[in-house]
C-alpha positions as CSV (number, residue, x, y, z in Angstrom):
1,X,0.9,-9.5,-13.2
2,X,-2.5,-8.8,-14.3
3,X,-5.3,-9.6,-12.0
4,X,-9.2,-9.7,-12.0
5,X,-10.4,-8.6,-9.1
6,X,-14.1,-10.1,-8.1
7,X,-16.3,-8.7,-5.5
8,X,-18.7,-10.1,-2.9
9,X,-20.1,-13.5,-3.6
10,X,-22.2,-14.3,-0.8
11,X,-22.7,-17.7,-1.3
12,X,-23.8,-17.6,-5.2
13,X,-21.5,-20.3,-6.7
14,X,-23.9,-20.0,-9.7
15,X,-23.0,-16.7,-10.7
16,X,-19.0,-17.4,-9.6
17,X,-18.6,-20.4,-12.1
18,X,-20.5,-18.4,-14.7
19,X,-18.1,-15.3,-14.2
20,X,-15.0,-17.3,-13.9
21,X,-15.8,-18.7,-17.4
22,X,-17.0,-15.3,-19.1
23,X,-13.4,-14.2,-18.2
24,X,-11.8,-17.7,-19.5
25,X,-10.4,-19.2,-16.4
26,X,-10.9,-23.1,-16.9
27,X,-11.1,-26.1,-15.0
28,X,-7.9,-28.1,-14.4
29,X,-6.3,-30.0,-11.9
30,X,-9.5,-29.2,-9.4
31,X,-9.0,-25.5,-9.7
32,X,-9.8,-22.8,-12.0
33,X,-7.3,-21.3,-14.0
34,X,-5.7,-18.5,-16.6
35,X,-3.0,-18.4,-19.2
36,X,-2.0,-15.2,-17.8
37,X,-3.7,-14.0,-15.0
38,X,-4.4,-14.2,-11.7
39,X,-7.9,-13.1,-9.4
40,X,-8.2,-11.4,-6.6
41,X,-11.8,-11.9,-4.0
42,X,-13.3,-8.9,-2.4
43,X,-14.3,-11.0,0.4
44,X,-17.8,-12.0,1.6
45,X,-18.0,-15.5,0.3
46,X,-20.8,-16.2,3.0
47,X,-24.1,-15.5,4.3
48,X,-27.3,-14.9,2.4
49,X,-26.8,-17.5,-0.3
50,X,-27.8,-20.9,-1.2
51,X,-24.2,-22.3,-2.2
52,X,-21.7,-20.7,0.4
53,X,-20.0,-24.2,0.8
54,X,-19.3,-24.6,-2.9
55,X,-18.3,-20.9,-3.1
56,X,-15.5,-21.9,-0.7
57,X,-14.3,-24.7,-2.6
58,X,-14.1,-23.0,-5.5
59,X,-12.1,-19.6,-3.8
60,X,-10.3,-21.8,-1.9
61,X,-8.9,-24.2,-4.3
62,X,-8.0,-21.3,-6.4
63,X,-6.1,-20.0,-3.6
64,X,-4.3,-23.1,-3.2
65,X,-3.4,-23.5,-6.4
66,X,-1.6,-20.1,-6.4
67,X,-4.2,-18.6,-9.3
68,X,-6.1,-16.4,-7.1
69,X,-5.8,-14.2,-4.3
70,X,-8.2,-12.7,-1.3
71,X,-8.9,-10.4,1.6
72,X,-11.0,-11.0,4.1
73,X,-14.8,-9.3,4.2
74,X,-16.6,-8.2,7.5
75,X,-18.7,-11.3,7.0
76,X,-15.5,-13.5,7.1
77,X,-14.2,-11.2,10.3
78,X,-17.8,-12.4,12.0
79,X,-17.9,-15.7,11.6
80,X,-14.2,-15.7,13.3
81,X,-15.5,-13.7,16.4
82,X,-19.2,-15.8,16.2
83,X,-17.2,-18.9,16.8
84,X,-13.9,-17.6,19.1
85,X,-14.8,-17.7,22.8
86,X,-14.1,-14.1,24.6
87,X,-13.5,-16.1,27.6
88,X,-16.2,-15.2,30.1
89,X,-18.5,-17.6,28.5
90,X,-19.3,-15.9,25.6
91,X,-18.2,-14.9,22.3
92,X,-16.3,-12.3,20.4
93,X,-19.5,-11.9,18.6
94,X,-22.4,-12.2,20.6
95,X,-24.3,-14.7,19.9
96,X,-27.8,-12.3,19.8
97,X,-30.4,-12.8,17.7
98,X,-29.6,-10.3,15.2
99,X,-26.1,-11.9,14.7
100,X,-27.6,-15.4,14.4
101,X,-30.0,-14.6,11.9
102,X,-27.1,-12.8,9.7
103,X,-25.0,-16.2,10.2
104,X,-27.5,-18.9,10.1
105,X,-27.6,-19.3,6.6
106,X,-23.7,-20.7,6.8
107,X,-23.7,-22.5,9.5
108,X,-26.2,-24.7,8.4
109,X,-25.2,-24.8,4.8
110,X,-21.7,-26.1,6.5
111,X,-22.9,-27.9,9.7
112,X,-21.7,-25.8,12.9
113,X,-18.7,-27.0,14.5
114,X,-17.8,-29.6,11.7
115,X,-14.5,-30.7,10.5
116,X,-15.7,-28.3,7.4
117,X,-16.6,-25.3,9.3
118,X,-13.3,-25.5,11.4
119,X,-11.6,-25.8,7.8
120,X,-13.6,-22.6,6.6
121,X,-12.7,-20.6,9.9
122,X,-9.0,-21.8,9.7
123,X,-8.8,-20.2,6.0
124,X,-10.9,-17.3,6.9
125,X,-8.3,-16.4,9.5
126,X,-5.4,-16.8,6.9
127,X,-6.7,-14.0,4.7
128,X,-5.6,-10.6,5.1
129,X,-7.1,-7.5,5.7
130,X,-5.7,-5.8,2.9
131,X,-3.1,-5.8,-0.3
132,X,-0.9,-3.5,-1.8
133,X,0.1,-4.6,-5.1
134,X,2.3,-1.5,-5.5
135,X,0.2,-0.3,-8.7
136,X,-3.0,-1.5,-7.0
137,X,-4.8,-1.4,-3.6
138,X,-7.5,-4.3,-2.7
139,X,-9.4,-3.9,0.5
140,X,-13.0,-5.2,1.3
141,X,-14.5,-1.6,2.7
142,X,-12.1,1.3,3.3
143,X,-8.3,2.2,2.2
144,X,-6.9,4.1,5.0
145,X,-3.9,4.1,6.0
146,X,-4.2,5.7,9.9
147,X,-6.5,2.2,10.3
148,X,-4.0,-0.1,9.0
149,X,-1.1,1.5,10.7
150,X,-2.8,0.8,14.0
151,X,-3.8,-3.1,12.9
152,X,-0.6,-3.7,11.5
153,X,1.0,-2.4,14.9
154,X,-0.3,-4.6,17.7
155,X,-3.4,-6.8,15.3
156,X,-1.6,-8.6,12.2
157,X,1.4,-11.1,11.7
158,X,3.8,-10.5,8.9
159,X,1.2,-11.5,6.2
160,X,-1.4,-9.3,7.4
161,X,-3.7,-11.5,8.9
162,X,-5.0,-11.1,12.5
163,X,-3.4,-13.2,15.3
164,X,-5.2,-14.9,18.0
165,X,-4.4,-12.0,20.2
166,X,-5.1,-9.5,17.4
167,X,-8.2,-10.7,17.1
168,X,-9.6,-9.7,20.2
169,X,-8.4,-6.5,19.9
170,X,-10.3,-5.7,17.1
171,X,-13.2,-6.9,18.8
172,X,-12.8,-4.9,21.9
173,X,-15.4,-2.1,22.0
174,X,-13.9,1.3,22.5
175,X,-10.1,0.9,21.6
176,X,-8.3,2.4,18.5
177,X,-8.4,-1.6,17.0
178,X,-12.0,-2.1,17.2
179,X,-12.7,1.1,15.1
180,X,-9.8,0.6,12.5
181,X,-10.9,-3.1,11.8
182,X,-14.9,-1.3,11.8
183,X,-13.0,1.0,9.2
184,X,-11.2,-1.2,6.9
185,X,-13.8,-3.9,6.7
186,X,-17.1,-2.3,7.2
187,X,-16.4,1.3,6.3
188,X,-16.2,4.6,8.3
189,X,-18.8,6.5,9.9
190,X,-19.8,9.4,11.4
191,X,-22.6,10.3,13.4
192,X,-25.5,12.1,11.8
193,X,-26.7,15.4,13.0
194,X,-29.2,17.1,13.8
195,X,-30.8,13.4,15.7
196,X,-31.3,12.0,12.0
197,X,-31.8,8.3,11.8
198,X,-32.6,5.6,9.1
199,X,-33.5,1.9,8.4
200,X,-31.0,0.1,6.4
201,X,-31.3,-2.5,4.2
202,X,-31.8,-5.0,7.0
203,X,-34.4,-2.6,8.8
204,X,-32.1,-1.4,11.5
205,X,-32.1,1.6,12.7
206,X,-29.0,3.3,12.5
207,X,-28.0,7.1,13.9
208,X,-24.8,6.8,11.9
209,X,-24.3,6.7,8.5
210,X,-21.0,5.3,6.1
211,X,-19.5,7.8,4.1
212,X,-18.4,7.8,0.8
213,X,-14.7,8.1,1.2
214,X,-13.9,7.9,-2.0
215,X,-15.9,10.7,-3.3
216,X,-13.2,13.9,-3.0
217,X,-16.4,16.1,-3.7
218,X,-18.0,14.8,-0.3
219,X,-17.2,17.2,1.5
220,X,-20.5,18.0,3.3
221,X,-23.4,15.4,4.7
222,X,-25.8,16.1,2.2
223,X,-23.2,14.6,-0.1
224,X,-20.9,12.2,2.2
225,X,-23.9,10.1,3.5
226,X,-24.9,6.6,1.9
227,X,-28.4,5.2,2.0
228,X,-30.1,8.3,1.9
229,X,-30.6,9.0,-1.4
230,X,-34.3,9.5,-1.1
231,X,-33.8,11.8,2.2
232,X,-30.6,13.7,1.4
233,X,-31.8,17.2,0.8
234,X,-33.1,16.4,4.5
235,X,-29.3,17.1,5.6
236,X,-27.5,19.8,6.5
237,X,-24.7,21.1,4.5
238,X,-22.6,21.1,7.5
239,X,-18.8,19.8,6.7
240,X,-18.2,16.3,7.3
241,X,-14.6,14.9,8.8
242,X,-12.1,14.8,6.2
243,X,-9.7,12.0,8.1
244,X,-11.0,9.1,5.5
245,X,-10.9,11.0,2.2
246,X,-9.0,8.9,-0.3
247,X,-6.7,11.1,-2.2
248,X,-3.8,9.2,-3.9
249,X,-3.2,8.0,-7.4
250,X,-2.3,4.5,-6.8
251,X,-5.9,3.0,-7.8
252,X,-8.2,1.2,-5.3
253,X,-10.5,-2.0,-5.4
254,X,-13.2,-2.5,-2.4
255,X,-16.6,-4.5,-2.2
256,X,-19.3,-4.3,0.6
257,X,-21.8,-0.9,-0.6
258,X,-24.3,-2.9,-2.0
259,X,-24.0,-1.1,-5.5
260,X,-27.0,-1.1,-7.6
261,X,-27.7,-1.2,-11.7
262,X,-25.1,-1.3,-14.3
263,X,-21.7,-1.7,-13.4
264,X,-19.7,1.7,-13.6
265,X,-16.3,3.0,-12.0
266,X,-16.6,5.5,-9.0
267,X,-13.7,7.5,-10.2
268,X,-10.3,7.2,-12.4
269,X,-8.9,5.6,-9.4
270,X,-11.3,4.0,-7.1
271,X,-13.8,1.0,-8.2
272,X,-16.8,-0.7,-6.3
273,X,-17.4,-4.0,-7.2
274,X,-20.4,-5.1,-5.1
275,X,-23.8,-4.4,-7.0
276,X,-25.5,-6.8,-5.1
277,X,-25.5,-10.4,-6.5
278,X,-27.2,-11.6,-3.4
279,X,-30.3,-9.4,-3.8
280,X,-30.7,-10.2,-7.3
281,X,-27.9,-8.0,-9.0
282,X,-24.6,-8.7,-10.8
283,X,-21.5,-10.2,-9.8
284,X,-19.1,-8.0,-11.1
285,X,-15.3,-7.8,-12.1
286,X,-12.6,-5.6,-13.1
287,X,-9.5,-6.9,-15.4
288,X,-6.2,-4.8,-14.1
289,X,-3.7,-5.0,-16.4
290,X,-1.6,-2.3,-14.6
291,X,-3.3,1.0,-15.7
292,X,-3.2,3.7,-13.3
293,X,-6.4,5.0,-14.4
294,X,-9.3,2.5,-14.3
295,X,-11.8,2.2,-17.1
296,X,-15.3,0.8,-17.3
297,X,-14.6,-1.2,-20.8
298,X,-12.6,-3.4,-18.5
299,X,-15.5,-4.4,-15.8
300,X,-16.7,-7.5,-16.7
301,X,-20.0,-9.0,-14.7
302,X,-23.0,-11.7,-14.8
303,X,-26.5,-11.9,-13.4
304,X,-27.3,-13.6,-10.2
C-alpha cells in the first residue's frame, strides 16, 4: 500500500482540502479519495484553528470510508482527559486556566458537551497511539519502543487505543504510563543543567527541554536541546541520555516540533511533518511508496 502521510492540522480545513487535492484525492461518496492510495494523519486536528469541526469531518469520513488512517496527537489525548472525570470531582486534565485557554478554541467551535463533541471524543479515543506498517512507523511525537512496551502492557486494547482504565494510567503523575504516554505523544525530555530555563512558544517557562531523538549526532545538550537555537552555545557539552536515540532502519513519520521554513527530511529514515500551519506555515505531506530511505522530492505541502 502506498500511503501519504499528513501532519498536524489544527483546525485549518482550508489548507487540508487544498492539500488533499494537490495530491489528487477527490470527492466521492462524502469522502475523499485515491485510485491507489491511502493517507495516514499525524494527529492534532484541534485547537488553535478556525475550522477544527470541518477538519473532523473531513479526517473522519476518510476514516470511515477505509481511505485514510490516524494516530492520535497530544491535543487529541487532552481533550479525552479535559472531559473524563478523575473521580474526586475533577478531571484527568485539570481544568486550570492554562488548559482552558489551550482547549477553548474547540470547545466552542464544537459546543461543549454536545451530541458533536461526544462524537469527536468517542473517535478521538478510537485512534491509536501508534502504527507499524512493517516498512513504516507513524507516531505523533516519539518512536520508542521501552514507551510502547509499557502502554501496550497494562494502557491499550488489541488495536492500540487506550482503554478507559488505560487512560487514567497515563494520566497518573509519577508512574511508568504517565511518562511513556508524555514520551510517545509529546516527546522526551530531560532536565536541563546547570538551572537553565526558557519560554516556549506559548511563553511558559520550562526547566526541561525535548530532545531531538532522531538526531544520532545529539549526543550532547548543546546539540540534543530544541528551542534554543538562539541560546545553544549557552549549554554545556555535557552527554545527554541516550535511552530515546532512534537507531533502526525501518523509516519513521512524527508531527508535533513546530518545524519551520521549507519542507525538508530530518534524515534517510526519519521525517517531521509539522512546519507549523497553525502559525502561518505549511501543511505538509510525504508520499511513501515503500522506500526505505525517504526523500524530499516526495514531500508534498501547501500554505496556511
Amino acid at each position: 500500500m502506498n500511503y501519504d502521510v499528513i501532519g498536524d492540522i489544527h483546525g485549518h480545513a482550508d489548507a487540508l482540502h487544498r492539500l488533499l487535492a494537490r495530491l489528487d484525492y477527490r470527492e466521492r461518496d462524502g469522502a475523499y479519495r485515491h485510485a491507489s492510495r491511502k493517507a495516514i494523519f499525524l494527529g492534532d486536528f484541534i485547537d488553535r484553528g478556525p475550522e477544527q469541526v470541518e477538519v473532523l469531518s473531513v479526517v473522519r469520513a476518510m476514516a470511515a470510508a477505509g481511505t485514510a488512517r490516524a494516530v492520535m496527537g497530544n491535543h487529541e489525548f487532552n481533550a479525552l482527559g479535559w472531559a473524563t472525570p478523575d473521580g474526586s470531582g475533577g478531571f484527568l486534565r485539570p481544568h486550570t486556566e492554562k488548559n482552558e485557554r489551550q482547549h477553548a478554541a474547540f470547545l466552542v467551535q464544537i459546543g461543549s458537551g454536545s451530541p458533536a463533541h461526544r462524537e469527536a471524543l468517542a473517535w478521538f479515543a478510537s485512534l491509536p497511539v501508534w502504527l507499524d506498517l512493517g516498512g513504516l512507523r507513524i507516531v505523533h511525537a516519539c518512536w520508542h519502543a521501552a514507551s510502547q512496551a509499557c502502554l501496550a502492557a497494562t494502557c491499550l486494547d488489541a488495536s492500540g487505543c487506550f482503554h478507559d482504565g488505560g487512560l487514567r494510567k497515563a494520566y497518573r503523575s509519577g508512574t511508568p504510563e504517565h511518562l511513556a504516554a508524555d514520551v510517545l505523544l509529546k516527546g522526551p525530555e530531560v532536565q536541563l543543567p546547570g538551572g537553565h530555563s526558557f519560554r516556549d512558544k506559548d511563553g511558559h517557562t520550562r526547566h526541561e527541554a525535548r530532545l531531538r531523538w532522531w538526531d544520532r549526532a545529539a549526543t550532547t545538550f548543546r546539540l540534543a536541546v530544541l528551542g534554543l537555537d538562539e541560546r545553544r552555545s549557552e549549554l554545556p557539552d555535557e552527554p545527554v541520555p541516550s535511552d530515546y536515540h532512534y537507531d533502526e532502519p525501518v523509516p519513521v513519520m512524527f508531527g508535533h516540533y513546530w518545524m519551520s521554513g521549507r519542507p525538508q527530511l530530518l534524515s534517510p529514515t526519519t521525517s517531521c511533518l509539522d512546519f507549523s500551519v497553525a502559525k502561518g506555515g505549511v501543511l505538509t505531506a510525504y508520499r511513501w511508496s515503500g522506500e526505505a530511505v525517504l526523500s524530499n522530492d516526495n514531500l508534498a505541502w501547501v500554505t496556511a
